[in-house]
C-alpha positions as CSV (number, residue, x, y, z in Angstrom):
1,X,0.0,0.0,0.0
2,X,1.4,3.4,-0.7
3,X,1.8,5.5,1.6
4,X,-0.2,9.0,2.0
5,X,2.5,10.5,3.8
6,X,4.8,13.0,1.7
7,X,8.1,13.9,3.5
8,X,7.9,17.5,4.2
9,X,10.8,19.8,3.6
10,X,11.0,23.5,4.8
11,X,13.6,25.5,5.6
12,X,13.5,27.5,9.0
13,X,15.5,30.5,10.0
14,X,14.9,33.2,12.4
15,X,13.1,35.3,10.1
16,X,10.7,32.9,10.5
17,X,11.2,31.8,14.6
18,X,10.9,35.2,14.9
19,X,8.7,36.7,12.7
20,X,8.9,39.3,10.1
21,X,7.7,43.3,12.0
22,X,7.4,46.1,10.3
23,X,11.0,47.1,10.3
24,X,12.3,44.0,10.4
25,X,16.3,43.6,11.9
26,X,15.9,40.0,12.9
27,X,13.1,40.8,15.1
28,X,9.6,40.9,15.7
29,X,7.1,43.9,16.4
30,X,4.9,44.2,19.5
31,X,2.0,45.5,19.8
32,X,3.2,48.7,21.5
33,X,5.0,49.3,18.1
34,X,8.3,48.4,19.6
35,X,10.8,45.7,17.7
36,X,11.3,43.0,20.1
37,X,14.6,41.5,18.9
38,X,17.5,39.6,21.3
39,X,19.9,43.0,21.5
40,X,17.2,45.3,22.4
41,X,15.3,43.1,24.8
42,X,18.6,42.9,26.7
43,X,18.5,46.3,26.4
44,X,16.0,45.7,29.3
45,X,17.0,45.4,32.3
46,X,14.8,42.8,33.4
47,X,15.8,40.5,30.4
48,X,19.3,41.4,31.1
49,X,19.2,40.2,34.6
50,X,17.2,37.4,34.1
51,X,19.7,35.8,31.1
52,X,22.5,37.0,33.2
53,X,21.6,35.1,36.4
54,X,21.1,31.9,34.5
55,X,23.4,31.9,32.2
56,X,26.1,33.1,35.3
57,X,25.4,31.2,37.7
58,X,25.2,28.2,35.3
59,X,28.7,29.2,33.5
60,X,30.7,28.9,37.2
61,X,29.8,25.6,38.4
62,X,32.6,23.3,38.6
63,X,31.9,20.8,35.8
64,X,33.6,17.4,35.8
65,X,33.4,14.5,33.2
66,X,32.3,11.2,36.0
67,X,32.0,7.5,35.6
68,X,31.2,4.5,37.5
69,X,28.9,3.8,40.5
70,X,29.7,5.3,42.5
71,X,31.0,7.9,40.3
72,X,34.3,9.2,40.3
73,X,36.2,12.0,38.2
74,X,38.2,10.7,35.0
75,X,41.2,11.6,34.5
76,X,42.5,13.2,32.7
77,X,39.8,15.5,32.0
78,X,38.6,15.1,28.5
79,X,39.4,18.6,26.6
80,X,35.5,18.6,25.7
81,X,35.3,20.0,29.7
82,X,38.5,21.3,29.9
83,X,39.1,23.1,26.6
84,X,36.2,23.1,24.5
85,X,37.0,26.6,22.5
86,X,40.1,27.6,21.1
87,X,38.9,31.5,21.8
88,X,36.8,31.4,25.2
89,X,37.3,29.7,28.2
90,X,35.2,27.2,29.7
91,X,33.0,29.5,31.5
92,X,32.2,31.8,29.0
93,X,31.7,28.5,26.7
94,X,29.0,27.9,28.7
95,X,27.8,31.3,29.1
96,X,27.7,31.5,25.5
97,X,25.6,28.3,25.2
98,X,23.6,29.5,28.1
99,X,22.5,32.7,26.3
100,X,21.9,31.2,23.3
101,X,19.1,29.1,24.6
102,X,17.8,31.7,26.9
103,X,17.2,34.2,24.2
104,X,16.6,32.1,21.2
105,X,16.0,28.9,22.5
106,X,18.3,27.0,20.6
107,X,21.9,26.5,20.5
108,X,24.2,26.0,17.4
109,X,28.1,24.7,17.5
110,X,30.3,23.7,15.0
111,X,33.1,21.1,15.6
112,X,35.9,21.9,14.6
113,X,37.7,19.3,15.7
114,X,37.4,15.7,17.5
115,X,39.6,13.2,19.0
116,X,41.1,9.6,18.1
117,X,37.6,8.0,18.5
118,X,35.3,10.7,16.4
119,X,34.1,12.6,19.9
120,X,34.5,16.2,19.9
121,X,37.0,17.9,21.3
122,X,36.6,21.5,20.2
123,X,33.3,23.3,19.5
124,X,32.8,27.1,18.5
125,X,29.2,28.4,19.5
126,X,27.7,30.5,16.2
127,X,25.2,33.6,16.7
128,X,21.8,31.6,16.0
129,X,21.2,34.5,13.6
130,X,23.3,33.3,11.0
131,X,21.8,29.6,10.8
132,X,19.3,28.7,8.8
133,X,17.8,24.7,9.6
134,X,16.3,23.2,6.8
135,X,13.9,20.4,8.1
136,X,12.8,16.9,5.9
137,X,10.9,14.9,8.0
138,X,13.2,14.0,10.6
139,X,16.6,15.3,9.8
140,X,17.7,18.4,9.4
141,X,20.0,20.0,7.0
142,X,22.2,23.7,8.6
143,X,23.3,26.2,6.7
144,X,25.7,29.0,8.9
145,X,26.5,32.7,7.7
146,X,25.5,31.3,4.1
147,X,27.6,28.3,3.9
148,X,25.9,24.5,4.1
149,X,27.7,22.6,7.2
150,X,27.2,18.7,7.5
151,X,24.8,18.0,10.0
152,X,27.2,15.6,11.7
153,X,29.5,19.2,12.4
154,X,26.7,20.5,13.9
155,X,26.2,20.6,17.5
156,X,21.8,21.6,17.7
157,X,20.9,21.7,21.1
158,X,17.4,23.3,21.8
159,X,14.6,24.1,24.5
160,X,10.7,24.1,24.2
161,X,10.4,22.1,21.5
162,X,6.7,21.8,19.5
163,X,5.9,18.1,18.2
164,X,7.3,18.0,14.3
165,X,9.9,20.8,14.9
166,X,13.4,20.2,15.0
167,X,14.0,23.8,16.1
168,X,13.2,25.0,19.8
169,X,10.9,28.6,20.1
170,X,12.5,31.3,21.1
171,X,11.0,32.9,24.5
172,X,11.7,36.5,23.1
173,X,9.0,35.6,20.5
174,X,6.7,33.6,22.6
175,X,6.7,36.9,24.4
176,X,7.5,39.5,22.3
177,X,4.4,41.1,24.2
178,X,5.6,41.5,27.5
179,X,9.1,42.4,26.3
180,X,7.7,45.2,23.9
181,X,5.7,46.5,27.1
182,X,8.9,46.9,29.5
183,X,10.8,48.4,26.2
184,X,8.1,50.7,25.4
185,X,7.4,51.9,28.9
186,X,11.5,52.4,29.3
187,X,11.7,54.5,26.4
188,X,9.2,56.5,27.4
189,X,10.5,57.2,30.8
190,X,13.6,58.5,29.0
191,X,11.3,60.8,26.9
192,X,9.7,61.9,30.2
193,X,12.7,62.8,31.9
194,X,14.6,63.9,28.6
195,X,12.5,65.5,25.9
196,X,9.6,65.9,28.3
197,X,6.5,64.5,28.0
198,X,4.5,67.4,28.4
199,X,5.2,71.1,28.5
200,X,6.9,72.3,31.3
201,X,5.1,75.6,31.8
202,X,2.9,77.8,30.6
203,X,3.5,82.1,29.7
204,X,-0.2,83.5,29.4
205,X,-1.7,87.1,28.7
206,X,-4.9,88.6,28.1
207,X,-4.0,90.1,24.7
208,X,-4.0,88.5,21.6
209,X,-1.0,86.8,20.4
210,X,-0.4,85.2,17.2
211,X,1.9,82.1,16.2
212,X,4.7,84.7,15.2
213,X,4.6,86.3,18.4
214,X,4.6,83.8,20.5
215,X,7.3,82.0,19.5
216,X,8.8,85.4,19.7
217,X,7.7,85.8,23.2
218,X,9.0,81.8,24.1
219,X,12.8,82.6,22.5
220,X,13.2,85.5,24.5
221,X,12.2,83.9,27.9
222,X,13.9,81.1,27.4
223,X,17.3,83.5,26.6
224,X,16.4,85.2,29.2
225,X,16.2,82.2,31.7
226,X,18.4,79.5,30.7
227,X,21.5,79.5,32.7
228,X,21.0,82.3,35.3
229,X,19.1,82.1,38.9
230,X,18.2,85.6,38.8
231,X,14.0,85.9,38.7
232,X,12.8,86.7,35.4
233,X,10.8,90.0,34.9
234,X,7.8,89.7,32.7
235,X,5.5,92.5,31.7
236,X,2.5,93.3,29.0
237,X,0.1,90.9,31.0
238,X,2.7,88.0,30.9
239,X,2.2,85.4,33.4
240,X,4.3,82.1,34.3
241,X,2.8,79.0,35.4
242,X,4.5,75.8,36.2
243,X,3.0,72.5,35.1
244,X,3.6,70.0,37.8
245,X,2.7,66.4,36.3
246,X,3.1,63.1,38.2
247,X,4.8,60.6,36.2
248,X,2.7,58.0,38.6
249,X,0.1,59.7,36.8
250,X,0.7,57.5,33.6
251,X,0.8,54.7,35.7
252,X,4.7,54.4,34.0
253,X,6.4,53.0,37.6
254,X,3.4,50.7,37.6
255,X,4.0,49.4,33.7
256,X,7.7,49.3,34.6
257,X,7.0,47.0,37.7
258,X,4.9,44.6,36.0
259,X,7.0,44.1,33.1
260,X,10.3,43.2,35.5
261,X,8.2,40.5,37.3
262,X,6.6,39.1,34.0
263,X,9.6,38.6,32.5
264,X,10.9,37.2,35.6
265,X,8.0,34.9,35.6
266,X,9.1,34.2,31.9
267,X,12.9,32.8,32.7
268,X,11.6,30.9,35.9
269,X,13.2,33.4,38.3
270,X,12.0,34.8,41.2
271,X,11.1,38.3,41.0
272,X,13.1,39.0,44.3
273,X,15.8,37.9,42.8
274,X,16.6,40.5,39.9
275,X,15.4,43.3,42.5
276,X,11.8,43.2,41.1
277,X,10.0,42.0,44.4
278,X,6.1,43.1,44.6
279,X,4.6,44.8,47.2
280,X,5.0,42.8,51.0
281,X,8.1,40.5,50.5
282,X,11.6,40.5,51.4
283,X,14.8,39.0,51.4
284,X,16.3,38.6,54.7
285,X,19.5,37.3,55.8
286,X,17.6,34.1,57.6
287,X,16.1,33.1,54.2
288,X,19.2,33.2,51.9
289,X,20.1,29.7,52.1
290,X,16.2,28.6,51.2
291,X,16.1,31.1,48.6
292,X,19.0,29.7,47.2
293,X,17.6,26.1,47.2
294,X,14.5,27.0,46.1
295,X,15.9,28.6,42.6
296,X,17.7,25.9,42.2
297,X,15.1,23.8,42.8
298,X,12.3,25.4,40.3
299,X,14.5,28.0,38.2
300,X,18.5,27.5,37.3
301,X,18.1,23.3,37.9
302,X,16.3,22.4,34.8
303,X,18.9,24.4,32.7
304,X,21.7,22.7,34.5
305,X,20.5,19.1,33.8
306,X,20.0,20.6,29.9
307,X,23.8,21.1,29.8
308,X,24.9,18.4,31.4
309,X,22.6,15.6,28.7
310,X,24.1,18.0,26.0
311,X,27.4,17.7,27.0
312,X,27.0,14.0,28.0
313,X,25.6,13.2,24.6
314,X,29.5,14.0,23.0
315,X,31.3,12.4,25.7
316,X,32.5,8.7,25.2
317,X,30.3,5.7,26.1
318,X,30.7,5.3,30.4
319,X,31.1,8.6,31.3
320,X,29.0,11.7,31.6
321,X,29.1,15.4,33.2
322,X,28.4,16.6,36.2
323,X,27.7,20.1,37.5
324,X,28.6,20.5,41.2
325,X,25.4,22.1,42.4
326,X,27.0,22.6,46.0
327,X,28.9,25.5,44.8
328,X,25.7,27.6,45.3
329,X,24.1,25.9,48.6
330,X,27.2,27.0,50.8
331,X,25.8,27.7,54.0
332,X,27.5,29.7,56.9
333,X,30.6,28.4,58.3
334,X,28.9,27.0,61.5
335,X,26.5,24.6,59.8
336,X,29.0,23.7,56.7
337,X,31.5,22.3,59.4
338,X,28.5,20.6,61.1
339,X,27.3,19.2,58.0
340,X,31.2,18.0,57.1
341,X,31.6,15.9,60.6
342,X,28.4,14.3,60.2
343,X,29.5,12.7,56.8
344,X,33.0,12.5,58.3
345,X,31.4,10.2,60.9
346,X,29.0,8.3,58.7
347,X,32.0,7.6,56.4
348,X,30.4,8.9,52.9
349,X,32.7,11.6,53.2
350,X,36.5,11.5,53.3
351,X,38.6,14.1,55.0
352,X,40.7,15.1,51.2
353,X,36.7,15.6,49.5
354,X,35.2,17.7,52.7
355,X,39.1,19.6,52.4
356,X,38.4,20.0,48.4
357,X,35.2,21.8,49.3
358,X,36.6,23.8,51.2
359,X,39.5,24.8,49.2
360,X,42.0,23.4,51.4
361,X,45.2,20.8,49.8
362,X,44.5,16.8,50.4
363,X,46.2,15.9,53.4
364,X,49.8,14.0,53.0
365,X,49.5,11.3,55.8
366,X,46.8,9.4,53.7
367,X,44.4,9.2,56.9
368,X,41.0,9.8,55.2
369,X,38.1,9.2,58.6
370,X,38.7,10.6,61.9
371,X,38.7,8.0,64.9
372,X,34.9,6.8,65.2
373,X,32.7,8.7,67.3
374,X,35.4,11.8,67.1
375,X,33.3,14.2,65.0
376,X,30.0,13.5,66.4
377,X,31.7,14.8,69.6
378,X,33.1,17.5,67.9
379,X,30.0,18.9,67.1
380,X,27.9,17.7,70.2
C-alpha cells in the first residue's frame, strides 16, 4: 500500500522563529509598536538580569566528566570540559551556550575538531542569527552565515520544542508582548525625563498673540532664563505657570514594575531575585540559604541538567558530566563544618573531598576518617 505520507521539507531561519515586523532587523514587532529583537530586549533590564543570572550562575559551576557507580572524576579530564574553544574559556563556553538558549532557545556549535575516536573535542558556538535549519521529515540540514555545514559538524541543542519541529521557540517571540511593554514603557521614561512628556510651563496674557509672536515671546524667555538664577521679569500681561505632572500619573512605575516580574515569571526566576519583588516581601539574611535552594530547585536546575545531557551526549560511552550544584548551597561556616563531621562520621565523606570543598590541599599522611565517634563529639 502506498503510503499517503509525503516527506515534508522546509527551511527554518529566524526570520521565520521570529517573525517578520514592520521594520524588520531579525526581530519581531509588538503591539506597543516596539521591535522585540535579542539585543534590544537585553537592552531591558529585566531580560538582562534574568539571562545574566542563568546563564552566570550556570557558567561557574565546577563541571567534571564522571564514571562509574559510584561515580568518580576521569582523568585526565577530557578537553571537551577542559578546553572546549580555542577562543573562550570554559565559563564563557557555557555562558555562550547558556545565552543562546535563553534568548533564542536554541543553541548552534560547529566542531571543529574531534579526537582519536570521532568525539568532539573543540566546538565554537555561532550567533543563532546566521543559521538557517532546513527540516525533511526527521533530519535536518544547517546552513551557517551562508555556507551549508554537515549535519554531523553540527552541535543543535534546543529548549521548548513543539511536536514536528526540530528547532526549539524562542521565549523573546513567545513573548514578544511582555518584552515590547517593559521596552516601550522604558523609552518613554527616557522621553519623560529627557525630551519631556509634556510642556513644562505655561506664559499666558490677556491680549491676543499670534503664532509669530509667540514664538517670539517663548525665544526670549527662554534667553532670558536659561542658565541664570536671577527671577525673570515679565511685563505686557505675561504670566508664568509651572505645570507639575506626576509621572505615577501614567501609571509608568506601575508598567515598569509589572514588566520586571513578568519577564521574571518568563525565565523561571524569582522576581526578588533581579530586585523586582512586589509589594510585602523581602529577602532577609535568615532566608538566603532557602532562597537559594528554592531557585535551584524550580529555576537555574532544569537548565543545568539541559547542559549536562548536552554535553554527556558527545562524551564517550561510560562517562557523563556533572555540575557541582554545591557551589551555590554553601551555607555559613557554622552549619557547613557541622554538615562535614556528620558525613565524616558516617564515612560517605572522606577528609581530602570535605578539604576539596573547602578549598584546602589533600592531606599528606593518607588518613581519610577521623577515629569513630570523634566528629560527632566535635560537634555535640
Amino acid at each position: 500500500m502506498k503510503s499517503l505520507w509525503v516527506p515534508e521539507q522546509r527551511s527554518i531561519s529566524y526570520q521565520d522563529v521570529w517573525g517578520r515586523g514592520g521594520d524588520w532587523q531579525g526581530g519581531s514587532r509588538s503591539h506597543a509598536k516596539v521591535n522585540v529583537t535579542a539585543s534590544s530586549a537585553l537592552g531591558l533590564d529585566a531580560v538582562w538580569a534574568c539571562v545574566n543570572m542563568h546563564a552566570g550562575m550556570a557558567s561557574t559551576f565546577p563541571l567534571d566528566a564522571m564514571r562509574g557507580d559510584p561515580a568518580v572524576k576521569v582523568t585526565p579530564t577530557p578537553t571537551l570540559i577542559g578546553r572546549p574553544s580555542l577562543t573562550v574559556e570554559l565559563d564563557e563556553w557555557l555562558f555562550q551556550y547558556y545565552v543562546s538558549l535563553l534568548l533564542f532557545g536554541n543553541a548552534y556549535g560547529v566542531v571543529l575538531s574531534r579526537d582519536r575516536l570521532g568525539f568532539p573535542t573543540t566546538v565554537e558556538w555561532q550567533n543563532p542569527n546566521d543559521v538557517e535549519v532546513t527540516q525533511n521529515r526527521h533530519r535536518a540540514s544547517y546552513t551557517v552565515a551562508g555556507e551549508p555545514v554537515d549535519a554531523e559538524d553540527i552541535w543543535h541543542d534546543r529548549w521548548f520544542v513543539m511536536p514536528g519541529s526540530l528547532v526549539g521557540l524562542a521565549p523573546l517571540t513567545v513573548h514578544r508582548e511582555t518584552v515590547g511593554l517593559g521596552l516601550a514603557a522604558q523609552q518613554f521614561g527616557a522621553q519623560w525625563f529627557g525630551d519631556g512628556a509634556h510642556p513644562s510651563a505655561v506664559l499666558s496674557t490677556d491680549q491676543a498673540v499670534n503664532q509669530e509672536a509667540a514664538a517670539t515671546i517663548k525665544d526670549r524667555f527662554m534667553s532670558a532664563v536659561r542658565g541664570r538664577r536671577e527671577p525673570a521679569v515679565l511685563g505686557g500681561g505675561m504670566k508664568y505657570q509651572q505645570i507639575q505632572v506626576n509621572a505615577d500619573e501614567s501609571q509608568f512605575l506601575e508598567t515598569q514594575q509589572h514588566s520586571a516580574v513578568a519577564v521574571a515569571r518568563v525565565f523561571g526566576i524569582q522576581p526578588e531575585m533581579i530586585a523586582a519583588a512586589v509589594s510585602g516581601s523581602s529577602v532577609t539574611y535568615a532566608n538566603v540559604e532557602q532562597q537559594a535552594i528554592q531557585y535551584l530547585t524550580f529555576g537555574l536546575d532544569r537548565w543545568l541538567v539541559k547542559g549536562e545531557n548536552a554535553i554527556t551526549r558527545h562524551l564517550p560511552r561510560g562517562n557523563f558530566a556533572k555540575f557541582n550544584r554545591g557551589a551555590l548551597l554553601r551555607t555559613d561556616l557554622l552549619t557547613r563544618y557541622q554538615a562535614h563531621a556528620i558525613g565524616l562520621d558516617k564515612h560517605f565523606k572522606t577528609i581530602d573531598e570535605v578539604r576539596d570543598i573547602e578549598d584546602d590541599p589533600p592531606l599528606s599522611n593518607g588518613e581519610q576518617f577521623p577515629p569513630t565517634g570523634s566528629a560527632r563529639k566535635e560537634t555535640s
